[in-house]
Structure formats: structure tokens, C-alpha cells
N, C-alpha and C positions, 0 to 999 in steps of 0.2 A: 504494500500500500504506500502511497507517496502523495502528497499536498503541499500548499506550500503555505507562507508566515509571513507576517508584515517584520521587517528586520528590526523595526525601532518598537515593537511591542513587547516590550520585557518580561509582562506577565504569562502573555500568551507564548511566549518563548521556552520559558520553565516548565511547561504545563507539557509544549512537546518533546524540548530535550530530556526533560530529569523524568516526570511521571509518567509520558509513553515510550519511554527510549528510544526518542527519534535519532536518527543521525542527518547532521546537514552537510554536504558537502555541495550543492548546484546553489551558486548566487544568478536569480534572472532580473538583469536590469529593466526593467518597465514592461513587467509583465501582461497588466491588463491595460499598459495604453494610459494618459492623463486622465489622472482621477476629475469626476464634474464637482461643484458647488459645495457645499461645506465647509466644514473642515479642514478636508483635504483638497478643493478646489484646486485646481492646475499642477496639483506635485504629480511626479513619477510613483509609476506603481511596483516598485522594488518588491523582490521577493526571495526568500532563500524557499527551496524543493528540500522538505523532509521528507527521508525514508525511513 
């Protein structure tokens, strides 16, 4: 199984390294394309692929 993780989410980080023992080793630079409105309005959608 494999997904991927917002890099700058610390919490949601721990959750997949330490308690589902993910491994990450694929960083994908703007995965889904410029985020819209929000938030996150116009940033890069950076992502590490856990497996």
C-alpha cells in the first residue's frame, strides 16, 4: 500500500512514520498541481509517497 503526506504536517507525519510504519523515500514536487483558495491558495502541492 502507498499514499502520500503533506511534508510540513508534523502530526500527520508521526501518525504515518512511527504508528503505521511507513517508510518514505519518493519526495513528489507539486503533486496535485497549485492548491485553489484558502489556506493554501496558490502554494505547491509537495508531497513525500509512503510505503
Amino acid at each position: 500500500m502507498n499514499w502520500t503526506k503533506d511534508p510540513l504536517q508534523t502530526r500527520n507525519a508521526y501518525l504515518n512514520l512511527t504508528k503505521l510504519h511507513g517508510v518514505c523515500d519518493t519526495y513528489i514536487e507539486n503533486c496535485y498541481g497549485k492548491m485553489e483558495g484558502g489556506l493554501n491558495g496558490g502554494l505547491p502541492s509537495d508531497r513525500f509517497q509512503i510505503d
